[in-house]
C-alpha positions as CSV (number, residue, x, y, z in Angstrom):
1,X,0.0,0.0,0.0
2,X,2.9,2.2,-0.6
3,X,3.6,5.4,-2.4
4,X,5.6,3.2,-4.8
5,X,2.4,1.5,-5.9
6,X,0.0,4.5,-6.2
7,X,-1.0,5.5,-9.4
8,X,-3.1,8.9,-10.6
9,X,-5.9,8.1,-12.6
10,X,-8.8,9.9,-14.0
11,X,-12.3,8.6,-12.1
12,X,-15.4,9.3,-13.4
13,X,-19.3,7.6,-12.5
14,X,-21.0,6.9,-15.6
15,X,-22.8,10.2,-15.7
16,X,-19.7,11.6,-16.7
17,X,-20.3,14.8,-14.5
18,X,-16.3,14.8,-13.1
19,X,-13.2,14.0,-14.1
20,X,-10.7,14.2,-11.3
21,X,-7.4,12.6,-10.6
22,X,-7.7,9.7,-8.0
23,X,-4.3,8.0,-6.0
24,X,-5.6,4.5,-6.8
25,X,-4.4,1.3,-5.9
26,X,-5.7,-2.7,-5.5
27,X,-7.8,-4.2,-3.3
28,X,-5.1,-6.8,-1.6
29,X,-6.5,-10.0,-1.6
30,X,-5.6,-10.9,2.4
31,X,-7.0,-7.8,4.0
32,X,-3.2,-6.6,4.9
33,X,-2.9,-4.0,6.9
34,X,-5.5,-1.0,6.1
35,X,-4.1,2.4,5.1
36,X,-3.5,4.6,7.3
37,X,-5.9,7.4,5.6
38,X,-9.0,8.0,4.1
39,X,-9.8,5.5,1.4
40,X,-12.9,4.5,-0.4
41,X,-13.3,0.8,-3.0
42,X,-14.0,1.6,-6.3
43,X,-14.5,-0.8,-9.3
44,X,-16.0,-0.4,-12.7
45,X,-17.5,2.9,-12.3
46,X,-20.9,2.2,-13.0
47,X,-22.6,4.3,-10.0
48,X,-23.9,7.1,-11.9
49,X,-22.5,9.7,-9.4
50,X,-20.1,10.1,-7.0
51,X,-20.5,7.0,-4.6
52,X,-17.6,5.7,-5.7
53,X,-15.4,9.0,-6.5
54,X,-13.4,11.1,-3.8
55,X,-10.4,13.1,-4.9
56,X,-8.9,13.9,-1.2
57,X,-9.4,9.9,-0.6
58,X,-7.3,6.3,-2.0
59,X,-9.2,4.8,-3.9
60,X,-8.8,0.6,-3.9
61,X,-9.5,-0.5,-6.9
62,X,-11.6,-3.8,-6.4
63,X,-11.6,-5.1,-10.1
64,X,-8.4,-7.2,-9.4
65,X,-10.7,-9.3,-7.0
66,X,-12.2,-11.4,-9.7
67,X,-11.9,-14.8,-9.1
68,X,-14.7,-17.3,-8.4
69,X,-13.8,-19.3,-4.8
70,X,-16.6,-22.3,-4.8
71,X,-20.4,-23.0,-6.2
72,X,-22.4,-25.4,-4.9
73,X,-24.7,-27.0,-8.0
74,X,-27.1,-28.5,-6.1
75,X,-27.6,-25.2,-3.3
76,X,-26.7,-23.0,-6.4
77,X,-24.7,-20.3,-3.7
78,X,-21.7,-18.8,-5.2
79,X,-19.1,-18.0,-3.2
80,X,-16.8,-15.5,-5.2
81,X,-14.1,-12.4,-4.7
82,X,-16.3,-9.2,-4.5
83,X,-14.7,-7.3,-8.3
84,X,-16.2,-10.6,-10.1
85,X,-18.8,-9.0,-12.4
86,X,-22.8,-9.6,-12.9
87,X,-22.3,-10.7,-17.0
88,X,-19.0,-13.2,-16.0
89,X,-21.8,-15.2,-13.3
90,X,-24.5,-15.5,-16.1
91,X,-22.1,-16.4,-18.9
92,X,-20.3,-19.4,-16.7
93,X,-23.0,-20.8,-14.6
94,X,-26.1,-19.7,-17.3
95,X,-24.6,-23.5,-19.2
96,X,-24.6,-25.7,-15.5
97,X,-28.4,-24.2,-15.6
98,X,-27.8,-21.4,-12.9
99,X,-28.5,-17.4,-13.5
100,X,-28.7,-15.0,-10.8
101,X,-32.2,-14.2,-9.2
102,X,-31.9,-10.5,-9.5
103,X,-30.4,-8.5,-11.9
104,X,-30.0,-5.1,-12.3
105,X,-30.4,-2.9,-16.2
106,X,-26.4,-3.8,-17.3
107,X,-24.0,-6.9,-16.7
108,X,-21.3,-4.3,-16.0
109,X,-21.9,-4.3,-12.3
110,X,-19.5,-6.2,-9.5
111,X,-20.7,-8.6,-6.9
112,X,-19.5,-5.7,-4.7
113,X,-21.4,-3.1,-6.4
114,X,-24.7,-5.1,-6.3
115,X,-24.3,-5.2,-2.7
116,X,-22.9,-1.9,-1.7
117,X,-26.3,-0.5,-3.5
118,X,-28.4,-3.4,-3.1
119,X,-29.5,-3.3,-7.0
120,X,-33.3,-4.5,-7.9
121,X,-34.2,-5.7,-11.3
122,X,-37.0,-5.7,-13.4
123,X,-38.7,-8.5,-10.9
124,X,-38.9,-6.9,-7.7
125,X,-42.4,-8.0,-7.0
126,X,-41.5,-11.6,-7.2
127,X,-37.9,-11.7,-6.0
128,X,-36.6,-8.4,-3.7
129,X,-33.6,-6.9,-3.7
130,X,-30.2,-8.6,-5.1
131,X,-29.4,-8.6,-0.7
132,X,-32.5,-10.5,-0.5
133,X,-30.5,-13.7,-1.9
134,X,-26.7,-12.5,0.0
135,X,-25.7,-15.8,2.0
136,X,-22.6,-14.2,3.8
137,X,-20.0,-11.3,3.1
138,X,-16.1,-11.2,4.1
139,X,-16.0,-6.9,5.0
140,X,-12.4,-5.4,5.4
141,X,-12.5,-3.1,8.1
142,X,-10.1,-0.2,9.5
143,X,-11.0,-0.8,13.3
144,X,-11.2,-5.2,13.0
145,X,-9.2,-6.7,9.9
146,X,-11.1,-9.2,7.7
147,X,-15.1,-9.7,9.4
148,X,-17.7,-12.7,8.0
149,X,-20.9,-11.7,8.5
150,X,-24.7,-12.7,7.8
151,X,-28.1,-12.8,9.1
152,X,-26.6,-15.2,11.3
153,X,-23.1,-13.7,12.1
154,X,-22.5,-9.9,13.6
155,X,-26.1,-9.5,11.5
156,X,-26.4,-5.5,12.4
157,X,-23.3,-5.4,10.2
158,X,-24.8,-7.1,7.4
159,X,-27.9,-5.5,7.4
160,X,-25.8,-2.0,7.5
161,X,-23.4,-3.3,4.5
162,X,-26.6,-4.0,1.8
163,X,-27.4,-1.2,0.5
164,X,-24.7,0.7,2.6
165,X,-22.7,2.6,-0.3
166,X,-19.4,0.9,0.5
167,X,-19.2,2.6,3.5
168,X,-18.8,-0.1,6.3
169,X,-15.9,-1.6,5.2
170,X,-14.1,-3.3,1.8
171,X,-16.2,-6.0,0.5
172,X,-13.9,-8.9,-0.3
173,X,-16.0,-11.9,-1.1
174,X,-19.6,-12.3,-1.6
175,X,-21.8,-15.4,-1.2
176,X,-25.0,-15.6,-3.4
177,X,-27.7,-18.0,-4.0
178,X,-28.1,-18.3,-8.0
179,X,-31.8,-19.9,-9.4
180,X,-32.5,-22.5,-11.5
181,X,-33.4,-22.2,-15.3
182,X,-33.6,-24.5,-18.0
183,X,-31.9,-22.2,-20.8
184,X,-31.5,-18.7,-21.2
185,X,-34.4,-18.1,-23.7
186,X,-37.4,-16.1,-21.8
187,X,-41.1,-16.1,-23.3
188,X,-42.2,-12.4,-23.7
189,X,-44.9,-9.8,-23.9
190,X,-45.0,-6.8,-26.0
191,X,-48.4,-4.1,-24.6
192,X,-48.4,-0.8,-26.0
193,X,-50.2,1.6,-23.7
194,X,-52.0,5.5,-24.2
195,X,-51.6,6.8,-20.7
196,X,-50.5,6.8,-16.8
197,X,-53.8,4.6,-16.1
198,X,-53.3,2.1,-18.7
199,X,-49.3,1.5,-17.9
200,X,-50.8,1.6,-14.2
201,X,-53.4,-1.2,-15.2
202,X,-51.4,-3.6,-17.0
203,X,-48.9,-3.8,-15.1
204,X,-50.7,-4.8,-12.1
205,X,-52.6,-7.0,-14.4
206,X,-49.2,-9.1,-15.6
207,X,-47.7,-9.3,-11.9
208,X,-49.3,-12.7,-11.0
209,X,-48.5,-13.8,-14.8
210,X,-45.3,-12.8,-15.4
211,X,-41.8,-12.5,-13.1
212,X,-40.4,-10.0,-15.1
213,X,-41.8,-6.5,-16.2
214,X,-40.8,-3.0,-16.9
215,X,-42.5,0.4,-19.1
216,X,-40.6,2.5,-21.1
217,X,-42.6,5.7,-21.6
218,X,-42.3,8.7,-24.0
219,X,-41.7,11.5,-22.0
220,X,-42.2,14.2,-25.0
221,X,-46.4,14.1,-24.4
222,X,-47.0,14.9,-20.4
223,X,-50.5,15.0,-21.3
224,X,-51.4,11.8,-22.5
225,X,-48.0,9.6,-22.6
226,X,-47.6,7.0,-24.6
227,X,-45.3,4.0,-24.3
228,X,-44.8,-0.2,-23.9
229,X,-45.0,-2.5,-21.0
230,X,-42.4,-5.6,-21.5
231,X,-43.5,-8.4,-19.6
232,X,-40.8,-12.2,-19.4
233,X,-40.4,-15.4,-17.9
234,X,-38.0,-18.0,-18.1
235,X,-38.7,-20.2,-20.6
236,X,-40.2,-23.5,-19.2
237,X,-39.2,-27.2,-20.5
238,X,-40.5,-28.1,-23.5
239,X,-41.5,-24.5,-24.3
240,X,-41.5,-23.1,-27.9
241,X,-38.0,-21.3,-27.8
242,X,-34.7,-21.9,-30.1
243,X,-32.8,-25.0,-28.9
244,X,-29.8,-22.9,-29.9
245,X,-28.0,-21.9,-26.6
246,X,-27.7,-18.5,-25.5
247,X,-24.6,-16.6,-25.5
248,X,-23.6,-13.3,-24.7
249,X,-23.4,-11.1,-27.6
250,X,-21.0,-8.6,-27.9
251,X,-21.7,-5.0,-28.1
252,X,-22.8,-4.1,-31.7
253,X,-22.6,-0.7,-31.5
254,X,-19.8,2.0,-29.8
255,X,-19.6,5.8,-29.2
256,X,-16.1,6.2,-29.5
257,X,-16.0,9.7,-28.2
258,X,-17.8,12.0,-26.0
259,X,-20.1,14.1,-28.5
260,X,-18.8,18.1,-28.2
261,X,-22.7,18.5,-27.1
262,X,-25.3,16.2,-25.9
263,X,-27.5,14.5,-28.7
264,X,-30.5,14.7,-26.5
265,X,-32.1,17.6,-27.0
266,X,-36.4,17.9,-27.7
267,X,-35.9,17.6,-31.4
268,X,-33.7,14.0,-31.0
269,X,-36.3,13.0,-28.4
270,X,-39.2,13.6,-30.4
271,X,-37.3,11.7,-33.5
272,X,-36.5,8.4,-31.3
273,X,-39.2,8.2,-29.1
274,X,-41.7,8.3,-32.3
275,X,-39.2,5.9,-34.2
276,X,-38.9,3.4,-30.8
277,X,-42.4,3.5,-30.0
278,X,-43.5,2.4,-33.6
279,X,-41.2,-0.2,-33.8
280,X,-42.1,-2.0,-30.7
281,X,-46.1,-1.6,-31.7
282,X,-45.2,-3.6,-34.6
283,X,-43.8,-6.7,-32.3
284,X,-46.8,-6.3,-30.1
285,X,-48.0,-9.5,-28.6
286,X,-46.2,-12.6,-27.7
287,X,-42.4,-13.5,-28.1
288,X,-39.3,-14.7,-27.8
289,X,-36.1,-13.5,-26.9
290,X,-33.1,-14.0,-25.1
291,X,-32.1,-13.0,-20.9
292,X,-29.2,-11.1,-22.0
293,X,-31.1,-8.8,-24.3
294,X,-34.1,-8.2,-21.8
295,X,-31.8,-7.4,-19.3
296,X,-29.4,-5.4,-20.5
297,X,-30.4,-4.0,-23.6
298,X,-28.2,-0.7,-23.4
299,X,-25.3,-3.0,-23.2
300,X,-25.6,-3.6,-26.8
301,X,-24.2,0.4,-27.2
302,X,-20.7,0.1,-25.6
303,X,-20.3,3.6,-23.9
304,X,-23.7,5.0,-24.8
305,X,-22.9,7.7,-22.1
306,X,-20.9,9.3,-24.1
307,X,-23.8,10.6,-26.1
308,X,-25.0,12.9,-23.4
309,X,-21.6,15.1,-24.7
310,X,-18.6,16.1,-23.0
311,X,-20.8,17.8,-19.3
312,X,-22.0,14.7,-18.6
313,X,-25.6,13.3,-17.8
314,X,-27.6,13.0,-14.6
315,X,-29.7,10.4,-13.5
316,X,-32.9,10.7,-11.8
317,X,-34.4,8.0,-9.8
318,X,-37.4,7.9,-7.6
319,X,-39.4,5.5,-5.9
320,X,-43.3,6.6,-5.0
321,X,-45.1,4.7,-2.2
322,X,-48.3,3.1,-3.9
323,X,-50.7,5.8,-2.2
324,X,-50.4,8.7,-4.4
325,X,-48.4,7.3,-6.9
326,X,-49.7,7.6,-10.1
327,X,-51.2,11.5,-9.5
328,X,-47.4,12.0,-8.6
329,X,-45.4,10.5,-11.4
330,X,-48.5,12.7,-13.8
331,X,-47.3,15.6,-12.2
332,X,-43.1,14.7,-12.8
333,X,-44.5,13.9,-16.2
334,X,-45.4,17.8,-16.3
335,X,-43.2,19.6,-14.7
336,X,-40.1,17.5,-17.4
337,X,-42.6,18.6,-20.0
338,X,-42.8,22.1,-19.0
339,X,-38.6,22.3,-18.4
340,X,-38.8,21.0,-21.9
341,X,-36.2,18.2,-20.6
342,X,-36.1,14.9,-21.1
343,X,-34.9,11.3,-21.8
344,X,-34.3,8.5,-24.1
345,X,-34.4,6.5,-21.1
346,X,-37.7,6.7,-19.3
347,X,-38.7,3.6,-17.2
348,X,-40.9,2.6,-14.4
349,X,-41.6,-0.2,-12.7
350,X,-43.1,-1.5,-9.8
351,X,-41.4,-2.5,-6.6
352,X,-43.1,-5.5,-4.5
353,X,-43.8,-5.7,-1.3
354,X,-40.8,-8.4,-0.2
355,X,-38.5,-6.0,2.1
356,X,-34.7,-6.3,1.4
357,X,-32.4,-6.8,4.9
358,X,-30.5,-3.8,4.6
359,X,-30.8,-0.5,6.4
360,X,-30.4,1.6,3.5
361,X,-32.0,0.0,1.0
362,X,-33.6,2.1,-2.0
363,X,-36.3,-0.3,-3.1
364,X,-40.0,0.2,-1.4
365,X,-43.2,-0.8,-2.2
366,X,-44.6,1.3,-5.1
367,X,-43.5,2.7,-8.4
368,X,-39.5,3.7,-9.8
369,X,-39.5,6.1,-12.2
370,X,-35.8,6.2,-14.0
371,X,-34.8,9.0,-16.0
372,X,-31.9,10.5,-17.9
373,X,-31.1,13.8,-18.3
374,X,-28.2,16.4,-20.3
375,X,-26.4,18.2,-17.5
376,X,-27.6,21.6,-18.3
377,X,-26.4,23.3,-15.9
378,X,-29.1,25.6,-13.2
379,X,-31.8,24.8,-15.7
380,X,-31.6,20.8,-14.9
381,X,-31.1,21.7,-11.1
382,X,-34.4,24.1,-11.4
383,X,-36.6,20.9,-12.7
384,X,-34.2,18.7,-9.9
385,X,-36.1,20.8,-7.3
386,X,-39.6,20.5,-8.7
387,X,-38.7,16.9,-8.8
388,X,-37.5,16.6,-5.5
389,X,-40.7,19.0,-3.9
390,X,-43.1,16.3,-5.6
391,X,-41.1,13.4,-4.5
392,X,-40.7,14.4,-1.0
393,X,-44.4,15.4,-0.9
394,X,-45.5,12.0,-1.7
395,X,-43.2,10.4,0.4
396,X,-40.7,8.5,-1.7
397,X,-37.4,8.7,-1.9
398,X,-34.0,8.7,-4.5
399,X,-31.5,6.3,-5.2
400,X,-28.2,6.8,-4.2
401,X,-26.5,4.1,-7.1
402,X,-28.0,7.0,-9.4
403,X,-27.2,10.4,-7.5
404,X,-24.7,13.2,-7.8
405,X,-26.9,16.0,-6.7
406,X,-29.5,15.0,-3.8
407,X,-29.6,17.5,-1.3
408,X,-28.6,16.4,3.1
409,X,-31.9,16.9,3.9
410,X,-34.0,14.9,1.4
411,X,-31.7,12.3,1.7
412,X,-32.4,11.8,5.8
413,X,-35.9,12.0,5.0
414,X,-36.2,9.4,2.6
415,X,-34.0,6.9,4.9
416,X,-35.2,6.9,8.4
417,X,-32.2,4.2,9.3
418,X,-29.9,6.4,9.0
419,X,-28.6,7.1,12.3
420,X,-28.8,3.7,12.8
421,X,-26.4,3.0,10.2
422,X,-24.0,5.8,11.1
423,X,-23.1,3.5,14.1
424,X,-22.1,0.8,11.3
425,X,-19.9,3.3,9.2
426,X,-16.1,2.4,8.8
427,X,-14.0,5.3,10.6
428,X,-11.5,5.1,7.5
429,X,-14.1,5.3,4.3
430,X,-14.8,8.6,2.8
431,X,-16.4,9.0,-0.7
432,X,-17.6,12.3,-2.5
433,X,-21.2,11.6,-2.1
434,X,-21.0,10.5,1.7
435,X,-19.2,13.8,2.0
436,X,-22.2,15.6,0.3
437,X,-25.0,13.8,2.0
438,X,-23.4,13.0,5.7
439,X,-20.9,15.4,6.4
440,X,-17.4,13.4,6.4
């Protein structure tokens, strides 16, 4: 952990908002000593914002950690190093019949990440939070070396490292219990819907039908929004899908470069949203298709972040509790509308009921609204603030994985564990956004 070894490189989450040097170095394997500063894990920069960014910190670089330990095939719990990523898992256990049980929107993520921000996927309802299927995590800590804990095992830690931003320690290794499938096809649904009400109706009509769902909504009509609901499940044996098996593709598209200005601008929304939305009318109705491009469909366009130009994008993620809900995403709807700002990427979901073991957890019961938007400067903080009033007003909250911007106060609001977590904190782990949001 010496000088010698330090290197300065340029850190940046995947809104591209910053660009600062970082001292970085690796994650040792062992848990040696712990530096004798302020230090913070990062990995493959995913995190929108800046919860894993912090210039006046180390940084440990956790993507050296990538080694799987043991699986179990008849339990289906991995036991791997913590920088192992979410596409790797699929790809080498997807052929033993094994695929993780929640996913989040990209394979790009760490075992690590998925913890630190206890990610949900597009099958909340059915399945929780990814913490919901953590087995055990080795944490390195400042103040007690290498620590095993579960729901079992020094459990307030556990509960205070899911969803707890990376700041109770170094996450080393990870155990996870996979699910079975029988290939990696998944049977689909294709609904086109005019309106809050009707996404609002068919979602809640597919819950009990189908274990996966998600809308995409054009956000360029406030007024009467139009959009599709996408409804999977794992193929069953014996069902009408390609005996081919599914691999990962590769990407088949790249930005190569950060565009001098963003390409999303109302007259590029208009264009794609009208173009999208006819195109997925036409493959209306039943389908087939494979996991990796229902889950990750953005992962076809390698650095698609880039597209949002050379200031960067902001992510905007809410959750709604159910009461209230669909008056409150109508009046978000409006007040994007009225900022004449918006997103290629609009998407809600619903979250289920099944409560995830950490403290911090984002995911509640209710309705996530995820949305994109150009870094504009004051104007996209204005429409942030009408946001966050509406938000706050209906009692929901933001998701940290997403953030660069929240304000101290909404944050405590929105997590009521939050003292109770402080207690849980490592004394040595400092990132930009805990800075922002709790002080230090």
């Amino acid at each position: 952990m010496g000088q010698a070894q330090e290197q300065k490189t340029i850190l940046q989450g995947w809104g591209r908002l910053t660009a600062d040097p970082h001292r970085v170095v690796p994650v040792p394997r062992d848990g040696a000593a712990f530096p004798a500063e302020k230090i913070f894990a990062c990995a493959n920069g995913r995190s929108y914002g800046d919860a894993g960014l912090n210039p006046a910190a180390l940084a440990l670089d956790a993507r050296g950690l990538d080694r799987f330990l043991s699986f179990d095939p008849e339990s289906g719990v991995l036991w791997a190093e913590a920088g192992v990523l979410l596409g790797t898992i699929q790809r080498n256990l997807l052929p033993q019949g094994w695929v993780l049980p929640v996913t989040p929107g990209t394979q790009f993520v760490t075992l690590g990440g998925a913890v630190a921000n206890d990610v949900h996927g597009k099958n909340h309802g059915q399945a929780g939070s990814f913490g919901c299927h953590v087995t055990r995590l080795d944490l390195w800590r400042s103040d007690a070396g290498v620590v095993t804990c579960s729901a079992q095992e020094n459990p307030e830690l556990f509960a205070a490292t899911i969803g707890g931003m990376g700041l109770t320690g170094i996450i080393l290794r990870v155990g996870v219990a996979l699910r079975r499938v029988d290939s990696g096809w998944m049977a689909t649904e294709t609904v086109p819907f005019s309106g809050l009400p009707a996404f609002f109706n068919i979602a809640r009509s597919r819950e009990p039908l189908w274990e996966y769902g998600v809308g995409w909504l054009d956000c360029t009509r406030a007024d009467a929004p139009e959009g599709v609901y996408f409804s999977a499940n794992h193929s069953q044996p014996g069902a009408p899908v390609s005996s081919s098996p599914v691999t990962a593709p590769a990407a088949r598209l790249s930005v190569p470069f950060a565009l001098p200005v963003s390409a999303v601008n109302p007259l590029t929304l208009r264009l794609f949203n009208s173009v999208y939305l006819a195109a997925q009318k036409r493959k209306a109705g039943a389908g087939v298709t494979d996991m990796w491009r229902y889950f990750y469909p953005l992962d076809a366009v390698a650095n698609w972040n880039r597209l949002y130009g050379r200031r960067g994008f902001y992510q905007y993620q809410s959750v709604i509790p159910w009461q209230g809900a669909e008056a409150a995403t109508a009046e978000m709807l409006a007040a994007i509308a009225g900022a004449r700002q918006g997103s290629f990427l609009m998407v809600l979901k619903l979250l289920g009921d099944r409560a995830g073991p950490g403290m911090m957890g984002f995911a509640m019961p209710g309705v996530t609204l995820a949305m994109d938007f150009p870094n504009r400067g004051d104007a996209t903080e204005r429409l942030f603030q009408k946001l966050d009033t509406i938000v706050l007003a209906a009692g929901g909250r933001l998701y940290p994985a997403k953030d660069a911007r929240m304000p101290a106060g909404m944050f405590r609001r929105g997590y009521p564990r939050l003292d109770e977590f402080l207690k849980w904190r490592d004394p040595s782990i400092s990132t930009a956004m805990s800075c922002r949001l709790m002080g230090w």
